[in-house]
C-alpha positions as YAML, in Angstrom:
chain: A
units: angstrom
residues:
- id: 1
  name: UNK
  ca: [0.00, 0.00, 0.00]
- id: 2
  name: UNK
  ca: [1.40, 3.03, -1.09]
- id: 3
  name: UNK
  ca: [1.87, 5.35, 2.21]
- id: 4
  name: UNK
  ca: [1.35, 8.99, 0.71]
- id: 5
  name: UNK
  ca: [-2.39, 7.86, 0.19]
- id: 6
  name: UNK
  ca: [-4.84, 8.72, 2.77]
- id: 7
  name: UNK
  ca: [-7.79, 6.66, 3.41]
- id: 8
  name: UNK
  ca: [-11.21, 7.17, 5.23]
- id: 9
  name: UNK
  ca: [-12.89, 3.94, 5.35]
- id: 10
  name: UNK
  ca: [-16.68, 5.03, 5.59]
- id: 11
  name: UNK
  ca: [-17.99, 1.01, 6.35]
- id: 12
  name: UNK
  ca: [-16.07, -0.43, 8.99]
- id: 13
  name: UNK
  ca: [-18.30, -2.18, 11.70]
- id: 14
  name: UNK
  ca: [-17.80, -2.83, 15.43]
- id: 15
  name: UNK
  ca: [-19.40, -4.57, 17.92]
- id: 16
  name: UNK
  ca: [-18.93, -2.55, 21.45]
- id: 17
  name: UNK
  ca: [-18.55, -4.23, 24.77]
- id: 18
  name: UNK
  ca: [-21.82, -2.79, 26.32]
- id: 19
  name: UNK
  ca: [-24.12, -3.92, 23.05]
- id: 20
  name: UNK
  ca: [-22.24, -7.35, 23.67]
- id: 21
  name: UNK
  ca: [-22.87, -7.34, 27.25]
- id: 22
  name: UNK
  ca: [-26.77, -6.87, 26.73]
- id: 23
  name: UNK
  ca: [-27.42, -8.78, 23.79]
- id: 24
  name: UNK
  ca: [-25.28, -12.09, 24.92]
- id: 25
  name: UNK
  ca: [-27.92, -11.83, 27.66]
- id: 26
  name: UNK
  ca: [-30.93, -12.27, 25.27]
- id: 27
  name: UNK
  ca: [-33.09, -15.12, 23.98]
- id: 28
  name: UNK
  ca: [-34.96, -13.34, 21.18]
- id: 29
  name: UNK
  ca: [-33.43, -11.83, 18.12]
- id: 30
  name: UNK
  ca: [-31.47, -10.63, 18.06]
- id: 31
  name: UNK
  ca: [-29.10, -12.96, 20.15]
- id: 32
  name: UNK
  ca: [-25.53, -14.14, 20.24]
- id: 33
  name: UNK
  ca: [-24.71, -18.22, 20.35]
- id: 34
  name: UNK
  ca: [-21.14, -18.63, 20.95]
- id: 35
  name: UNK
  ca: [-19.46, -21.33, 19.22]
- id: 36
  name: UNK
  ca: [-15.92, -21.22, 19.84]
- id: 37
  name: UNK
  ca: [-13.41, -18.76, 21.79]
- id: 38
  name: UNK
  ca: [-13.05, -16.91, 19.30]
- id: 39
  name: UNK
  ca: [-16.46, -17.37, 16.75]
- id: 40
  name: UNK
  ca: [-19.92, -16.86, 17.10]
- id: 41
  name: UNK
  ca: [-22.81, -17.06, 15.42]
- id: 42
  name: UNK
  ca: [-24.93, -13.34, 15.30]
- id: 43
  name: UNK
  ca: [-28.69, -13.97, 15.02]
- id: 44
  name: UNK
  ca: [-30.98, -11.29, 13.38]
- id: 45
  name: UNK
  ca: [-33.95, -13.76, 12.64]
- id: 46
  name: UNK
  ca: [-35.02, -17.03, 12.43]
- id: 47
  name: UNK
  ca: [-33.57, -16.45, 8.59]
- id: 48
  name: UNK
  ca: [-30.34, -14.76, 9.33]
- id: 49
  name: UNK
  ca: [-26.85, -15.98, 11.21]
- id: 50
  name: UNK
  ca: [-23.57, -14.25, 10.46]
- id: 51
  name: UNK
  ca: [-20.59, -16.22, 11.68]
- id: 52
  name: UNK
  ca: [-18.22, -13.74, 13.51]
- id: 53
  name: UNK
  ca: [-15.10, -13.97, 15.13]
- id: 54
  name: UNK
  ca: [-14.48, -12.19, 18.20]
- id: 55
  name: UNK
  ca: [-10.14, -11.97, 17.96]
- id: 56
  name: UNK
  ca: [-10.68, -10.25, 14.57]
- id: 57
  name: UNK
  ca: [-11.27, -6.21, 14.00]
- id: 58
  name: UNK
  ca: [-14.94, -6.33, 14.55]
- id: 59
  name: UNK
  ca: [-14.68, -6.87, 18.49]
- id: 60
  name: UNK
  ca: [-10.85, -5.68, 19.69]
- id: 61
  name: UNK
  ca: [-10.19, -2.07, 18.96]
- id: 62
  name: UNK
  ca: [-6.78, -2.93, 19.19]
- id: 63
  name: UNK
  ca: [-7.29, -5.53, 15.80]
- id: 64
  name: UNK
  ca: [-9.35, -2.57, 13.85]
- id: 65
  name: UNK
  ca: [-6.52, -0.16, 14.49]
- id: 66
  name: UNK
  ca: [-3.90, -2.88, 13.41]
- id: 67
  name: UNK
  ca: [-5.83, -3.20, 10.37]
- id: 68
  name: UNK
  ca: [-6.52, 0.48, 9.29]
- id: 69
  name: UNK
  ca: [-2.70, 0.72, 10.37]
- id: 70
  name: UNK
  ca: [-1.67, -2.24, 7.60]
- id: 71
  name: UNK
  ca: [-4.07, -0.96, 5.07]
- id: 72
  name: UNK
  ca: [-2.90, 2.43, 5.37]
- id: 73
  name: UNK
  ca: [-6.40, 3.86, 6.77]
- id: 74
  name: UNK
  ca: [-5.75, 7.22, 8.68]
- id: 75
  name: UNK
  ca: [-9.82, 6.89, 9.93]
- id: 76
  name: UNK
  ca: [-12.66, 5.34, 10.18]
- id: 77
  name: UNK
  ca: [-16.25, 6.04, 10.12]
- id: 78
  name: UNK
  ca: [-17.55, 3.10, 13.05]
- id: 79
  name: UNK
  ca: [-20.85, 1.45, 12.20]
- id: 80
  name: UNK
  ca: [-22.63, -0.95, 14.63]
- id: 81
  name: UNK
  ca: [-22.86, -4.58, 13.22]
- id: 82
  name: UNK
  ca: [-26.00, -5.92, 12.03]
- id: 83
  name: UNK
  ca: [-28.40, -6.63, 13.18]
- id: 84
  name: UNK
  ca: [-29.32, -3.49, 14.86]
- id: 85
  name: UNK
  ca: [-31.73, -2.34, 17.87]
- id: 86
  name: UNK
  ca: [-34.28, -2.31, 15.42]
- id: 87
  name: UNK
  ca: [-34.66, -5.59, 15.02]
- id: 88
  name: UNK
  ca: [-36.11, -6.00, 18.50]
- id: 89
  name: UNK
  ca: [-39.93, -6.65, 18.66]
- id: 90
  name: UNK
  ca: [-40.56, -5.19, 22.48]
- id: 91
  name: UNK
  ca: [-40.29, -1.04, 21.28]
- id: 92
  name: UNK
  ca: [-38.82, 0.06, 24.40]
- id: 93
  name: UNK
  ca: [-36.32, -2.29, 24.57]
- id: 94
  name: UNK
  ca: [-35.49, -1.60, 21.29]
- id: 95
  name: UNK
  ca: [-35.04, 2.27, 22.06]
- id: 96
  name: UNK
  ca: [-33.05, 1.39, 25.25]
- id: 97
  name: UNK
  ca: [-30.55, -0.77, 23.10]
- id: 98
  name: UNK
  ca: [-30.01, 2.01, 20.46]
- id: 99
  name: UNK
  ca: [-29.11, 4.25, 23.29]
- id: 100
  name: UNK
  ca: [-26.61, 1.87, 24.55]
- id: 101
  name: UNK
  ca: [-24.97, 1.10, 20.91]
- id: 102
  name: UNK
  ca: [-24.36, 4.36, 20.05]
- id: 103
  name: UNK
  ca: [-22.83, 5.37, 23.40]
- id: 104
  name: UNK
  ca: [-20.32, 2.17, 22.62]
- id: 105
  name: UNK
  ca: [-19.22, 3.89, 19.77]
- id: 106
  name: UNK
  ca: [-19.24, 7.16, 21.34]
- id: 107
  name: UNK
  ca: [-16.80, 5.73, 24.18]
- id: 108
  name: UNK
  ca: [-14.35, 4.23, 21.50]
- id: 109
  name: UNK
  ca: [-14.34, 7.61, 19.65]
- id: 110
  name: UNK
  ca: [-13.67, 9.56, 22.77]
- id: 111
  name: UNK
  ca: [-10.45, 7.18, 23.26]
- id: 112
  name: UNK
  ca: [-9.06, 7.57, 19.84]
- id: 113
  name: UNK
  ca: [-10.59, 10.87, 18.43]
- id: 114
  name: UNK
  ca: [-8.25, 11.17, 16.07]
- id: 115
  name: UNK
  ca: [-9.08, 7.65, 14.55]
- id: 116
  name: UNK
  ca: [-12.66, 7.03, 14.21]
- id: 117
  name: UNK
  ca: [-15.95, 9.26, 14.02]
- id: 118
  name: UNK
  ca: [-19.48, 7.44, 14.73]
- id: 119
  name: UNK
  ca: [-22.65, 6.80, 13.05]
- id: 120
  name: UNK
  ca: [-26.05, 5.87, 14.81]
- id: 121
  name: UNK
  ca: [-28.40, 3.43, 15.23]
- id: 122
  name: UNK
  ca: [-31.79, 3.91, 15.92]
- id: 123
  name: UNK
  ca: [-34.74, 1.25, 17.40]
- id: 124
  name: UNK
  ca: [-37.78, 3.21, 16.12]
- id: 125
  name: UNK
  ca: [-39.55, 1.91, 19.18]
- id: 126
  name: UNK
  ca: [-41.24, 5.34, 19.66]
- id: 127
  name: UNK
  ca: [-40.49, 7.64, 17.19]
- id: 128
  name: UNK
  ca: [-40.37, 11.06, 19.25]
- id: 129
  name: UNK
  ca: [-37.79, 8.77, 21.57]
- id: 130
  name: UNK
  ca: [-35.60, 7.92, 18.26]
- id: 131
  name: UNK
  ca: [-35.86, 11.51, 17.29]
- id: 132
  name: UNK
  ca: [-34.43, 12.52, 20.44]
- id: 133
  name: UNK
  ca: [-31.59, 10.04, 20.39]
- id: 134
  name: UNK
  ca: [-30.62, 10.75, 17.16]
- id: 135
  name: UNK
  ca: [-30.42, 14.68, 17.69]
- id: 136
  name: UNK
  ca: [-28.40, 13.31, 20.83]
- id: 137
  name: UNK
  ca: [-26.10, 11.19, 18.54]
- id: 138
  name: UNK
  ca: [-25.46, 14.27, 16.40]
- id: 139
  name: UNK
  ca: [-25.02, 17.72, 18.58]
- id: 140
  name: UNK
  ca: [-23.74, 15.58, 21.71]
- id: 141
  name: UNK
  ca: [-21.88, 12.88, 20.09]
- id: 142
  name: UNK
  ca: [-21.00, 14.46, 17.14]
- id: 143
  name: UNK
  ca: [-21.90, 11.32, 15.24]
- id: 144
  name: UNK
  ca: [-21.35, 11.83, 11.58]
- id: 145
  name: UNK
  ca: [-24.33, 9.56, 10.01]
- id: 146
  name: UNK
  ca: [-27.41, 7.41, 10.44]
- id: 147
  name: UNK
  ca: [-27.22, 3.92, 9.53]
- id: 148
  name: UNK
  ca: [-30.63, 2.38, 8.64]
- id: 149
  name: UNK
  ca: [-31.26, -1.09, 7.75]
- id: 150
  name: UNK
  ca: [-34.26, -2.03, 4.44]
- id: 151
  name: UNK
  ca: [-35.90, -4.00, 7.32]
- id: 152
  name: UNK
  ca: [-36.04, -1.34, 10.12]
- id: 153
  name: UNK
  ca: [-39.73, -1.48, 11.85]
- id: 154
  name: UNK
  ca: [-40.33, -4.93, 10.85]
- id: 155
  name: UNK
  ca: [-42.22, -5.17, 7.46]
- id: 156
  name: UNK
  ca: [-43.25, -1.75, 7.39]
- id: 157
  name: UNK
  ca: [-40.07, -0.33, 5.20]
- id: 158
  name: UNK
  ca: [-38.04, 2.72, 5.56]
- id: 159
  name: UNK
  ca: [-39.83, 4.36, 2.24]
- id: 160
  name: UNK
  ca: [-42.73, 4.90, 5.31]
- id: 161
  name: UNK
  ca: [-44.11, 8.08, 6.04]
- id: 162
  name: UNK
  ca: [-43.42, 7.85, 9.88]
- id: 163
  name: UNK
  ca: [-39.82, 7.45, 8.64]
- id: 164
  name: UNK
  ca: [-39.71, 10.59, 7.12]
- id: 165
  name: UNK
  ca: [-39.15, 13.44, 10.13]
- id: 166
  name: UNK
  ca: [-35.88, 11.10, 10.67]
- id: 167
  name: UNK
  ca: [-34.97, 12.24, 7.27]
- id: 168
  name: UNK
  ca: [-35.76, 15.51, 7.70]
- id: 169
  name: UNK
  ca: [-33.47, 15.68, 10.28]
- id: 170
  name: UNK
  ca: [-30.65, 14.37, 8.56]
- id: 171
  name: UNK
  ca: [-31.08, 17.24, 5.82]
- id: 172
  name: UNK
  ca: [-31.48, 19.66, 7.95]
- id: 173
  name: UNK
  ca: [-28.28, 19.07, 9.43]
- id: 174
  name: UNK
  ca: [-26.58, 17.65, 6.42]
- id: 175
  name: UNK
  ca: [-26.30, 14.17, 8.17]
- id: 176
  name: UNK
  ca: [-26.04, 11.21, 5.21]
- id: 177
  name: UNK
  ca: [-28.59, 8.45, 5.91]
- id: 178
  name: UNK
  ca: [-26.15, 5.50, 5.17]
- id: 179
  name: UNK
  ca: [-28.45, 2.36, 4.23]
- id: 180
  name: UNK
  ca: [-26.97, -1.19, 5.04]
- id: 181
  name: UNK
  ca: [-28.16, -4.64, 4.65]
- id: 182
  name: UNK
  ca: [-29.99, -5.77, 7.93]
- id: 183
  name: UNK
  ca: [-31.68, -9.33, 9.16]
- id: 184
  name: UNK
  ca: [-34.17, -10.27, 6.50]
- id: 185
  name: UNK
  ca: [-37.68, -11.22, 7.43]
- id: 186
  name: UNK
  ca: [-37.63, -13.32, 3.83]
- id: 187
  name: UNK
  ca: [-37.67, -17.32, 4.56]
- id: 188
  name: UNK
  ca: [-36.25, -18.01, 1.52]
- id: 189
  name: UNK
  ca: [-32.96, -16.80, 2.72]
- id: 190
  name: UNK
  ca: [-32.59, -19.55, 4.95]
- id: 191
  name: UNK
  ca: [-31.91, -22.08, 2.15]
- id: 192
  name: UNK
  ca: [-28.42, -21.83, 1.29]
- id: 193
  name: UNK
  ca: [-28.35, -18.91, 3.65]
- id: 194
  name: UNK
  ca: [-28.76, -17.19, 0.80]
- id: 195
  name: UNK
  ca: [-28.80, -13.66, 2.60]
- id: 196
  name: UNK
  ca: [-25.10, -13.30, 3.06]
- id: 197
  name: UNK
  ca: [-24.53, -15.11, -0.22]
- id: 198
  name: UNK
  ca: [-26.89, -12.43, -2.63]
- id: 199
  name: UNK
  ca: [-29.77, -11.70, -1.08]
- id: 200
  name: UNK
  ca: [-28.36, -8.74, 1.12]
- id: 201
  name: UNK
  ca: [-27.08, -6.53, -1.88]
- id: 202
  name: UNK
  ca: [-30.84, -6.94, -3.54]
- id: 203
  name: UNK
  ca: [-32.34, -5.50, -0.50]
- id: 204
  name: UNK
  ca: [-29.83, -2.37, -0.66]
- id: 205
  name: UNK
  ca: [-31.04, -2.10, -4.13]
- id: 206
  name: UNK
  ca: [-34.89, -2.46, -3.31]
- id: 207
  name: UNK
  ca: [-34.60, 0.14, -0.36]
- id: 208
  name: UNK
  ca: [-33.14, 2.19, -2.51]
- id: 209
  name: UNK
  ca: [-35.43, 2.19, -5.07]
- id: 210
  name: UNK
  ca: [-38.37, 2.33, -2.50]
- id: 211
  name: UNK
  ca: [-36.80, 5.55, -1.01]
- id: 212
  name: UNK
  ca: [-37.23, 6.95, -4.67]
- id: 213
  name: UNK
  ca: [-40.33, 5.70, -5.93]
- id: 214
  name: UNK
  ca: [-41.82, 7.26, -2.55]
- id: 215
  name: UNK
  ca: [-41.14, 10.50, -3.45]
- id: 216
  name: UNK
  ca: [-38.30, 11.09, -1.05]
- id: 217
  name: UNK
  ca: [-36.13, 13.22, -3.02]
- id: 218
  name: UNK
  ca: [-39.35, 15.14, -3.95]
- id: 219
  name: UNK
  ca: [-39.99, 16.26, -0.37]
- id: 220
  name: UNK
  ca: [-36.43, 16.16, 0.61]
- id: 221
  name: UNK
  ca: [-34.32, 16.76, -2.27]
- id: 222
  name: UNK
  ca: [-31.11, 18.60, -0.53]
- id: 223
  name: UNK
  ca: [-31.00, 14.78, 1.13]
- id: 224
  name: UNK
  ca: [-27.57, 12.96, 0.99]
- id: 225
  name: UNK
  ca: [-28.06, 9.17, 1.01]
- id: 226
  name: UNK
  ca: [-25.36, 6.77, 0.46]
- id: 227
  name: UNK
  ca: [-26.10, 3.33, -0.95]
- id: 228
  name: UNK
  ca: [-23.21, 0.90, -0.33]
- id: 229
  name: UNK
  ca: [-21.38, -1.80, -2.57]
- id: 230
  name: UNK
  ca: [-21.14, 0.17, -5.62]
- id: 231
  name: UNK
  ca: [-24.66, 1.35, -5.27]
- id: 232
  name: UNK
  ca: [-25.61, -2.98, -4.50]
- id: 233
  name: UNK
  ca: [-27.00, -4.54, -8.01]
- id: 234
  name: UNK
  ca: [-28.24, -1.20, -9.41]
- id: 235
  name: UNK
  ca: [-26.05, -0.17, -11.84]
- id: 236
  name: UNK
  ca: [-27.04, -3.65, -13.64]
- id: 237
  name: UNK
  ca: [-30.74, -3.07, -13.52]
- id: 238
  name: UNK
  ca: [-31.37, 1.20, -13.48]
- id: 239
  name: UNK
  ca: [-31.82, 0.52, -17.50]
- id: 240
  name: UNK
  ca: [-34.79, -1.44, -16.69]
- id: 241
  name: UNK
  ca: [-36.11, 0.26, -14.07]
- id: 242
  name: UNK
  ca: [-36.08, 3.34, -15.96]
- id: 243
  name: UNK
  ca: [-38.00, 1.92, -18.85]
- id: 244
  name: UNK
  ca: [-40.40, -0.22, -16.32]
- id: 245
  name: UNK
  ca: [-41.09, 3.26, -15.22]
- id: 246
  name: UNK
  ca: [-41.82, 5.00, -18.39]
- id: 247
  name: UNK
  ca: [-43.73, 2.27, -19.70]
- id: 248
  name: UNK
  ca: [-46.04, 1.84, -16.91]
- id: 249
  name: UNK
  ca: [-46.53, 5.66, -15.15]
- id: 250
  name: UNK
  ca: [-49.57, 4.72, -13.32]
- id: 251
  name: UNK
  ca: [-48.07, 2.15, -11.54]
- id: 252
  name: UNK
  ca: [-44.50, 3.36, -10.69]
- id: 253
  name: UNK
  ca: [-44.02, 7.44, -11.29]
- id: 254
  name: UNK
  ca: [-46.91, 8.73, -8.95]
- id: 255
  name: UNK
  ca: [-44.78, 10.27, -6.22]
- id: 256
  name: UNK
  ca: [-41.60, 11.50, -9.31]
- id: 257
  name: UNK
  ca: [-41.04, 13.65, -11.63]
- id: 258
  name: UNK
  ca: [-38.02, 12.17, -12.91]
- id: 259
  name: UNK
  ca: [-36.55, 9.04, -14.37]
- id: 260
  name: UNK
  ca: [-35.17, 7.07, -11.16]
- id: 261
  name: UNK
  ca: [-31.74, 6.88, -12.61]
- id: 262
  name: UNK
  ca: [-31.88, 10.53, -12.27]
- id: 263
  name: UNK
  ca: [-31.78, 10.83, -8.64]
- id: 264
  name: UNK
  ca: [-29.42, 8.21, -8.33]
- id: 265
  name: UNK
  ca: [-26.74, 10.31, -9.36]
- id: 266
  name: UNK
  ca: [-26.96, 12.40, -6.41]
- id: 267
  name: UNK
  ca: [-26.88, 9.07, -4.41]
- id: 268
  name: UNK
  ca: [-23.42, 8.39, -2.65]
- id: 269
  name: UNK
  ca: [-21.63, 4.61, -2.62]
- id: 270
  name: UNK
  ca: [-18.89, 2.92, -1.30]
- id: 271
  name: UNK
  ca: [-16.19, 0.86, -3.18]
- id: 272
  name: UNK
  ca: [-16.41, -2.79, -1.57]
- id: 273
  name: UNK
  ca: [-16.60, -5.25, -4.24]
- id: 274
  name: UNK
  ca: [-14.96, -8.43, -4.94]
- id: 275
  name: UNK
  ca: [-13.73, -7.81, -8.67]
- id: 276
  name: UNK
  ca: [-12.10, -4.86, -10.59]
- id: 277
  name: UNK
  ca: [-14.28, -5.80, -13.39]
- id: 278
  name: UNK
  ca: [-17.67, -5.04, -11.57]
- id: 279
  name: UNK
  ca: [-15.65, -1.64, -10.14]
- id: 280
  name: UNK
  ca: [-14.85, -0.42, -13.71]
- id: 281
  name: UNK
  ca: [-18.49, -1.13, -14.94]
- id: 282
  name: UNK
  ca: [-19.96, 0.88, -12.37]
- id: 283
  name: UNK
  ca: [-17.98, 3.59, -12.16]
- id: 284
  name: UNK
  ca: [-18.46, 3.98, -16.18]
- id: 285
  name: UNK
  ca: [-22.43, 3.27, -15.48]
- id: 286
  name: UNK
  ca: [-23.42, 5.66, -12.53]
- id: 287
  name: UNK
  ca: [-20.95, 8.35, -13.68]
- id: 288
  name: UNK
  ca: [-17.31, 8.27, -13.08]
- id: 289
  name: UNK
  ca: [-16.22, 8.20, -9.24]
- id: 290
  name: UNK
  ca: [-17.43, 11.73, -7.88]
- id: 291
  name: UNK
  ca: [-19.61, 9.88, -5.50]
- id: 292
  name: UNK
  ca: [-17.55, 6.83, -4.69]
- id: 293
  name: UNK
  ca: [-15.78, 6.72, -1.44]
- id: 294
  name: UNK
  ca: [-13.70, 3.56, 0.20]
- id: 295
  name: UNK
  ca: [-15.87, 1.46, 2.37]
- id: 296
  name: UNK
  ca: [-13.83, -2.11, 3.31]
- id: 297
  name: UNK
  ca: [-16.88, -4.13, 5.23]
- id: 298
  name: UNK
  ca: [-14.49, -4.66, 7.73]
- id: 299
  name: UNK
  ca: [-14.42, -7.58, 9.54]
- id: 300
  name: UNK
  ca: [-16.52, -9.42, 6.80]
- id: 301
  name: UNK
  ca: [-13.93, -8.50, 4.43]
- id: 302
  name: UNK
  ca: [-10.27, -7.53, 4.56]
- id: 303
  name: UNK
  ca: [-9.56, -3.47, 4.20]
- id: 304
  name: UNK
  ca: [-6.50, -4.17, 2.35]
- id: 305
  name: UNK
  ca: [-8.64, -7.01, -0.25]
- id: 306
  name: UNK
  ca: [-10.86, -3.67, -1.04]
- id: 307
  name: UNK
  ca: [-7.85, -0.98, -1.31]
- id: 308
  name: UNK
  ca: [-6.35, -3.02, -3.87]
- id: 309
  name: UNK
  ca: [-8.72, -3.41, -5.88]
- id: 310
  name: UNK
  ca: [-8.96, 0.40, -6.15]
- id: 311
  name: UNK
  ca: [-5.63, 0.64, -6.88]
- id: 312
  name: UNK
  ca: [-5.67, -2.06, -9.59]
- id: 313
  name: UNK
  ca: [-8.36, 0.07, -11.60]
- id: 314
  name: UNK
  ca: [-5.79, 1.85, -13.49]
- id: 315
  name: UNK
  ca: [-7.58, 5.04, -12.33]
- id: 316
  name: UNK
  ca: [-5.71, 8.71, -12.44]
- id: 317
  name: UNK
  ca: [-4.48, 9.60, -8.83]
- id: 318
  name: UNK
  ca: [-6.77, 11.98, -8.44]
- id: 319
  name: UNK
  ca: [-9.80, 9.33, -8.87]
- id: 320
  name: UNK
  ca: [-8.06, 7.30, -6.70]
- id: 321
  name: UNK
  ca: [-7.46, 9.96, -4.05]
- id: 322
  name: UNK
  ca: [-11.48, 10.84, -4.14]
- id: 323
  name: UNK
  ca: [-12.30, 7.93, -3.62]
- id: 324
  name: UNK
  ca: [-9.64, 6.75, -0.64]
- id: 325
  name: UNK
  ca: [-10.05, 10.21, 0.83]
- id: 326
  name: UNK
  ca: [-11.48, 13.73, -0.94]
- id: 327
  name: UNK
  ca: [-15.36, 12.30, -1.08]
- id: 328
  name: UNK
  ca: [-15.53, 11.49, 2.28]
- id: 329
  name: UNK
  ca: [-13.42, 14.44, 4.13]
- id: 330
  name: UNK
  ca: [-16.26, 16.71, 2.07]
- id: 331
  name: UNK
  ca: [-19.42, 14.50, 2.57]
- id: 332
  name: UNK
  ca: [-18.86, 13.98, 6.31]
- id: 333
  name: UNK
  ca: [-17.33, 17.03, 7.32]
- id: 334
  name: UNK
  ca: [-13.54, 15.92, 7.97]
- id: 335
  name: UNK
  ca: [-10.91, 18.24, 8.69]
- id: 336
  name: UNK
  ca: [-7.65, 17.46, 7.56]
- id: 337
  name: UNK
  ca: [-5.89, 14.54, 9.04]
- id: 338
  name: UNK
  ca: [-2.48, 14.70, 9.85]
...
């Protein structure tokens, strides 16, 4: 990795102690099952189990700094692993665990402010509570974004209109709403566990397009979303949905005014990906690399896996350097690091 490049990783999750501490002591989702020292099993749903491993960067600070160190990441922007508070069916329990997730994250950015800034979880319990917390998160904390998951309230979906003084908030205050896969409530990603495999990268794409074909960007249109892995399947499938759309106005353009590939060039994305290939499609698809920014996945997949595959684009160093560092310092407010 080539030293003189600075990189802000923008989707790096972390599970604190506290969130630990309370959710090891549940028996509904979501729970922990521990398998080994040093792997466990997360449960989001009946549907949903993500193996993690508890010596690796998404439980010992110490392990996430190693690896921004090795991967030459100068800071982070921490994101609670899924599944989130939401997830919980009992409201106020769900509210109480959002409080106690963010503070986590809160606590490891007050030890290493120089490192890491936070992003927030909400449980959408009560809504004037989650309001509250999240105007916490952001003029006490200082928290830098709002992580929402497709499934957030159950089956109800995030394009909701009880959703939408949350967003208001954010554009207000020119907070991104930073969508990420969640637990799925869909049975068929048991088989296979197809969720991890596929199915989470369809429901970015479906969130996203729900957030559009609401109207969202109609009401809110100053807005800053970011949709992550290279903007999930979308880039493959925006020429249909555009023509789906044009084709069939009555059913999908009641709340727009545009094509949906229109407002999807004001939506942000990260870079984590598995091929150059894909990278170099999507970048040429959604526009060139304004909008890109490094996101690694870390600990589900190696930081230094997804920097090099930046820097095996061939890309100018100024692409490179928007994407490793410019986009982000802008969108979320960075000063310069040293």
């Amino acid at each position: 990795m080539n030293k003189k490049l600075k990189i802000i990783d923008i989707q790096s999750h972390f599970l604190p102690e506290k969130w630990i501490y309370e959710v090891s002591k549940r028996n509904d989702y979501p729970k922990l099952q521990k398998i080994t020292d040093d792997k466990w099993l997360i449960h989001g749903s009946e549907y949903d189990k993500l193996p993690y491993h508890t010596k690796k960067s998404g439980i010992d600070i110490n392990a996430k700094l190693k690896e921004m160190d090795e991967t030459g990441i100068e800071m982070t922007i921490l994101t609670l692993s899924p599944p989130g508070p939401d997830n919980i069916s009992d409201g106020k329990e769900a509210d109480r665990l959002a409080k106690i997730s963010n503070d986590g994250i809160a606590e490891i950015i007050s030890c290493y402010p120089n490192r890491f800034r936070g992003v927030a979880n909400l449980g959408y319990g009560n809504m004037e509570d989650s309001i509250k917390e999240l105007n916490r998160c952001i003029d006490e904390l200082n928290f830098v974004g709002l992580q929402v998951y497709p499934y957030a309230r159950g089956d109800m979906g995030i394009d909701d209109v009880s959703f939408r003084p949350i967003f208001r908030i954010l554009e207000e205050k020119g907070i991104p709403l930073i969508l990420h896969p969640g637990s799925p409530i869909n049975k068929d990603y048991a088989s296979y566990k197809m969720g991890p495999l596929l199915g989470y990268w369809f429901d970015d794409a479906m969130a996203m397009m729900k957030l559009i074909l609401s109207g969202l960007f109609e009401e809110l249109p100053n807005l800053k979303v970011i949709c992550p892995h290279v903007w999930s399947v979308l880039p493959y499938l925006i020429d249909r949905i555009d023509i789906q759309v044009s084709r069939f106005p009555e059913f999908f353009a009641g709340n727009i005014k545009k094509a949906p590939s229109e407002y999807l060039k004001n939506v942000f994305t990260d870079c984590n990906n598995f091929s150059t290939d894909t990278l170099k499609f999507a970048i040429h698809k959604m526009g060139g690399v304004n909008k890109m920014m490094f996101g690694s996945d870390s600990p589900f997949v190696e930081a230094k896996f997804v920097a090099n595959l930046i820097l095996e684009l061939g890309l100018s160093n100024e692409d490179i350097e928007k994407i490793f560092y410019n986009n982000a310092k802008e969108l979320f407010k960075i000063g310069d690091i040293i």
